[in-house]
C-alpha positions in Angstrom: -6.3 -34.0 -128.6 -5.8 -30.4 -130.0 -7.9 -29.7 -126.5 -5.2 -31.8 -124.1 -2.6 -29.6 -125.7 -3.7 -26.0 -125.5 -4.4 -26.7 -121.4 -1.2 -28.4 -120.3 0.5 -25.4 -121.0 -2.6 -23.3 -119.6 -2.0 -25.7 -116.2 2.0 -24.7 -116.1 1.3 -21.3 -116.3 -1.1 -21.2 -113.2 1.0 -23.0 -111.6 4.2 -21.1 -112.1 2.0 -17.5 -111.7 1.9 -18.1 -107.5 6.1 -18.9 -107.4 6.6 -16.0 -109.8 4.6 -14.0 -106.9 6.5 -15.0 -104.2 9.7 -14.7 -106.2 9.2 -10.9 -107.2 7.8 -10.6 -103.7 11.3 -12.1 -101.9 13.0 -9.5 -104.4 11.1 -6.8 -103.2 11.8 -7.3 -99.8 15.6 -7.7 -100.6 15.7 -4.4 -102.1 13.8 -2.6 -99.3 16.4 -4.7 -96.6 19.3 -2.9 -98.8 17.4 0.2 -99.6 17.3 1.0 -95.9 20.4 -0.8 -94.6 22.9 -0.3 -97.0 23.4 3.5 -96.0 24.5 2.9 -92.9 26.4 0.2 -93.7 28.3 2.5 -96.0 29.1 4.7 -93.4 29.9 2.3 -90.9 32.4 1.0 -93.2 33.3 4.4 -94.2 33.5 6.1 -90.6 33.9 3.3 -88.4 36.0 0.4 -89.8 38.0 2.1 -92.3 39.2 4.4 -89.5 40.3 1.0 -87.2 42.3 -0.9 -89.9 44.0 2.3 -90.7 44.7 3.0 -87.7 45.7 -0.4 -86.9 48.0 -0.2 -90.0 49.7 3.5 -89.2 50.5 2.2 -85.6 53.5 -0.3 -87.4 55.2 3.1 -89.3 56.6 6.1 -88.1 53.4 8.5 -89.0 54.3 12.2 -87.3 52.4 15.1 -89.0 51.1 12.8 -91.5 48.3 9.8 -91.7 50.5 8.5 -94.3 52.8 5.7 -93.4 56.6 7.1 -93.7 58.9 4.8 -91.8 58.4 1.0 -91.5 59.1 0.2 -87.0 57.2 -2.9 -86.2 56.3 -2.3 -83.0 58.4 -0.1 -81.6 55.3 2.6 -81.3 54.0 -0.3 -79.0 57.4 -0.4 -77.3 57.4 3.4 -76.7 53.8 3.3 -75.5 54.4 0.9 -73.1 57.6 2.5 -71.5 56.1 5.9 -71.7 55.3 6.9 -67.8 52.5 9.7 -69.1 51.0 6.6 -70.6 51.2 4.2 -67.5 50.3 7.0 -65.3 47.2 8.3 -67.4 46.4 4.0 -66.7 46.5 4.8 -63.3 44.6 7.7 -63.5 41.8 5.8 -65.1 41.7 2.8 -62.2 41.4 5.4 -60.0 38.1 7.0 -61.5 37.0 3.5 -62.1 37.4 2.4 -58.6 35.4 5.5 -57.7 32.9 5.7 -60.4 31.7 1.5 -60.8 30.3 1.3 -57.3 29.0 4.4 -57.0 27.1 4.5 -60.0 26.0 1.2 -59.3 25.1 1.7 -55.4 22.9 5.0 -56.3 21.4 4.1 -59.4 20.0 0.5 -57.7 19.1 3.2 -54.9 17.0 5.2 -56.9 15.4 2.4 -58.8 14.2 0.8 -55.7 13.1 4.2 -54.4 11.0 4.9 -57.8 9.6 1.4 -57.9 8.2 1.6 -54.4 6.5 5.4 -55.0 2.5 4.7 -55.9 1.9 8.5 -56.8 3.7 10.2 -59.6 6.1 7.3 -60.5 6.3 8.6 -63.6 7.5 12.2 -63.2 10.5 10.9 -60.5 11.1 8.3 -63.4 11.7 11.1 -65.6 13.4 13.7 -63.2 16.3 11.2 -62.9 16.1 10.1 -66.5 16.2 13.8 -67.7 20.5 14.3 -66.8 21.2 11.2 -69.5 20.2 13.8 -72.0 22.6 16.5 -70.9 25.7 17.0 -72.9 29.5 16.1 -70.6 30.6 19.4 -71.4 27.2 21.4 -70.8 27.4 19.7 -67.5 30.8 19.9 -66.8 30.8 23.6 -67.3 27.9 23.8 -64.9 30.0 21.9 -62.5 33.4 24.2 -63.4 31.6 27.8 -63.4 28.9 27.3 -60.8 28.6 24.6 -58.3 32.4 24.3 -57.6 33.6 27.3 -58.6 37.0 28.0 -56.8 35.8 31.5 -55.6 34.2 32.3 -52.6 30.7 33.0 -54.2 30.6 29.4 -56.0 27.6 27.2 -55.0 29.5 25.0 -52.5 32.2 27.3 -51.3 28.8 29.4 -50.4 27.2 26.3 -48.7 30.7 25.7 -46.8 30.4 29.6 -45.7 27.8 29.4 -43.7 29.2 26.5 -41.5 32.5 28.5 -41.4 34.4 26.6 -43.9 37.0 28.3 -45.4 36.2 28.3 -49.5 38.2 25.5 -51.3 39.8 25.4 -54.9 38.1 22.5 -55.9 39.9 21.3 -58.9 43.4 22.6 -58.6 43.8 21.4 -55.1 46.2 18.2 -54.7 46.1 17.9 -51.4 43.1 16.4 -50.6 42.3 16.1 -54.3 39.1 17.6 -54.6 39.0 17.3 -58.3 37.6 13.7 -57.7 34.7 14.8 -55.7 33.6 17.3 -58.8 34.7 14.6 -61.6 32.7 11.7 -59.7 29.7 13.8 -59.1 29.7 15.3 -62.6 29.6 11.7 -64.0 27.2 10.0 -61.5 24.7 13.1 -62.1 25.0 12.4 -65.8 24.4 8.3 -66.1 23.0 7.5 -62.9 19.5 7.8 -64.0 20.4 5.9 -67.1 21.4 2.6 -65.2 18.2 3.9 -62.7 16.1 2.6 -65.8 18.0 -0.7 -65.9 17.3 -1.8 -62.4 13.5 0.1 -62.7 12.9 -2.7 -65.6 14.3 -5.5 -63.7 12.8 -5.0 -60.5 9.3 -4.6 -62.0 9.6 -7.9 -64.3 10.1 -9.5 -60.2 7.4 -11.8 -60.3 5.1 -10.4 -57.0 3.8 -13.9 -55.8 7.8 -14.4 -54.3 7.1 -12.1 -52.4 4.2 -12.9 -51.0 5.6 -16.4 -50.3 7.8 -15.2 -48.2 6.0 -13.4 -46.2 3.8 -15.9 -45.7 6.7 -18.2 -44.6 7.4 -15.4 -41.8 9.7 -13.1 -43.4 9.6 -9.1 -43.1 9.9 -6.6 -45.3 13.2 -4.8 -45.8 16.9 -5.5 -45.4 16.5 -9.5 -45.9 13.6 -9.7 -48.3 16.0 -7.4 -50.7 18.8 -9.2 -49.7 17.4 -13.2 -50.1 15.2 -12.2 -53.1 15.7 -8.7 -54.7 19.4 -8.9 -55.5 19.6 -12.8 -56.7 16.9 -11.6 -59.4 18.4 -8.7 -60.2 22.0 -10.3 -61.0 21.8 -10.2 -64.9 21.2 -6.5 -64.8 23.6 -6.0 -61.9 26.4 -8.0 -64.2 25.4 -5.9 -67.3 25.2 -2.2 -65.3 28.5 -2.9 -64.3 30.3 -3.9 -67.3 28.5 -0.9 -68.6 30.2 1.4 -65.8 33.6 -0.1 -66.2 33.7 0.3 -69.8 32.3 4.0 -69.6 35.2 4.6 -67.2 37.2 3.6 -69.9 35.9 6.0 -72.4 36.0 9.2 -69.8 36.9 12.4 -71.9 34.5 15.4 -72.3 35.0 15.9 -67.9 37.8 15.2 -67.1 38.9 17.4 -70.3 36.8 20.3 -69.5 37.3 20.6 -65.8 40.8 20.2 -66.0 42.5 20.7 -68.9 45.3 18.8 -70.1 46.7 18.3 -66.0 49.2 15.5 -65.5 47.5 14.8 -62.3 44.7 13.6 -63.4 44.8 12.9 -67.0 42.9 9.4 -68.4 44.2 7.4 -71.1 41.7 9.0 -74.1 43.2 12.9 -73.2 46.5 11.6 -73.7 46.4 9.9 -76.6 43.9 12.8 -78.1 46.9 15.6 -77.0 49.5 13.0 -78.7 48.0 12.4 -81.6 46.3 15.6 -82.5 47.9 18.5 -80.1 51.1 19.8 -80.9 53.0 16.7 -81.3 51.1 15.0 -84.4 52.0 11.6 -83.6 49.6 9.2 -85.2 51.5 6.4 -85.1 52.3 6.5 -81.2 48.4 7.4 -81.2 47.0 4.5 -82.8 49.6 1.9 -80.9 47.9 4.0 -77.6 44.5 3.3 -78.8 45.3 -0.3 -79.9 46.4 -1.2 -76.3 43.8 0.5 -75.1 41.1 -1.1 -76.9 43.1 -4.5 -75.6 42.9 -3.5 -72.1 39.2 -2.5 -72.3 38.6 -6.1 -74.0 40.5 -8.2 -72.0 39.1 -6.4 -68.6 36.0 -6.6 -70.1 35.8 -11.0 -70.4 37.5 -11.2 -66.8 34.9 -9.2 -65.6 32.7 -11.4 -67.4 34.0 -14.6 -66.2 34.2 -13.5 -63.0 30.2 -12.2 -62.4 29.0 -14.9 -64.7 28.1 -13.1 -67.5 25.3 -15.0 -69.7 24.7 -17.4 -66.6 21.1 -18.0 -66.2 19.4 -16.8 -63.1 19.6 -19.2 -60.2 
């Protein structure tokens, strides 16, 4: 009896010894999750979020020269915004690069993918020759662009090319009429992400599945033009969807080049210099700033699910 006794609770405690294990065990792996986690959580929260629900908040009051809410307007900073031509016209500056940059991007990036993935010898080094620009800095690049490939003066890089055709040298970014500025702006931008969206397509076009291929030319067809066309591009529509909703919503965010090739120009000024010279240049206008960047964030979101609807976004492949 005494026996019976002294093992029952010798039974529990084996038992119990294995979920005690697996308990200090789940523990453990709780505090590593928040160990390594909760730091950037913190600044996320910190940096990131904070910074939008202020600035959410400080676009309903009157905030000039301060971040502190003054004056109570509802939303007459969205009012302002929205009748405010420099605004509207910064809009239309951005649709413009967009129209320019999206297809462009998307045209020679899909270009050099196709071009890599068809190379037997030294794929890897051409992989990386076009990768290399993503790493640039905008305004490294830009200044490149500014001081030495279109330098205004006669002894830039292309006014030098354009010499010895006879073409007179050409002011690239301060002439209107053409607008030149577009062809250094575009070209800054697609030599700085093309390679980027290169890797995209590279990825998709090798996960192609060969054997389609090879039915097809066994049912007659060549290679080329209608192989790409029939086969290529209906495998490669996720990607294509994704690169461009990638390039629309880069457009969106243009700054550093259009910023440090041409200042602070009305002619070509997108949405994020304006709001950037309202809010933090002279004028100190952080409530007309944040109502800017709140219908700007709405734009880029609402653009963004069209875009998505439209191409079929999250569709599977056919």
């Amino acid at each position: 009896m005494a026996q019976q006794t002294t093992a029952a609770p010798a039974q529990a405690a084996a038992k119990s010894a294995p979920a005690a294990r697996r308990t200090r065990a789940i523990h453990g792996q709780r505090r590593a999750f928040w160990l390594f986690v909760g730091p950037f959580l913190i600044g996320l929260a910190v940096f990131v979020y904070f910074p939008i629900i202020w600035s959410a908040f400080l676009s309903f009051f009157d905030a000039q020269g301060t971040v502190t809410p003054t004056k109570f307007v509802g939303l007459g900073n969205y009012v302002t915004m929205l009748s405010d031509q420099a605004f509207v016209s910064s809009l239309v500056t951005f649709t413009a690069f967009a129209v320019l940059i999206v297809p462009t991007t998307f045209a020679l990036s899909l270009f050099l993918a196709v071009l890599v993935n068809r190379v037997r010898v030294a794929r890897a080094f051409f992989r990386s020759v076009f990768f290399l620009p993503t790493a640039c800095s905008y305004v490294v690049a830009s200044l490149i662009w500014k001081l030495s490939i279109f330098n205004g003066v006669r002894f830039g890089m292309a006014n030098t090319l354009l010499g010895w055709i006879g073409v007179e040298p050409i002011s690239w970014l301060s002439s209107l009429d053409p607008p030149w500025y577009w062809l250094v702006i575009v070209t800054a931008r697609l030599w700085l992400q093309a390679g980027f969206y290169m890797i995209l397509f590279l990825a998709a076009l090798q996960n192609i599945n060969p054997e389609l291929y090879e039915a097809a030319f066994v049912d007659g067809a060549k290679p080329g033009w209608p192989v790409f066309r029939h086969i290529t591009l209906p495998l490669l529509r996720p990607t294509s969807i994704s690169v461009l909703l990638l390039c629309l919503i880069a457009a969106y965010q243009a700054f550093d080049e259009f910023y440090n090739l041409l200042g602070a120009v009305e002619y070509a000024r997108p949405p994020l210099v304006y709001l950037y010279q309202l809010a933090l240049g002279s004028q100190q206008n952080f409530g007309l700033g944040s109502a800017g960047s709140l219908i700007l964030a709405a734009i880029i979101a609402v653009v963004t699910v069209l875009q998505g609807k439209l191409l079929g976004f999250g569709r599977p492949s056919d």
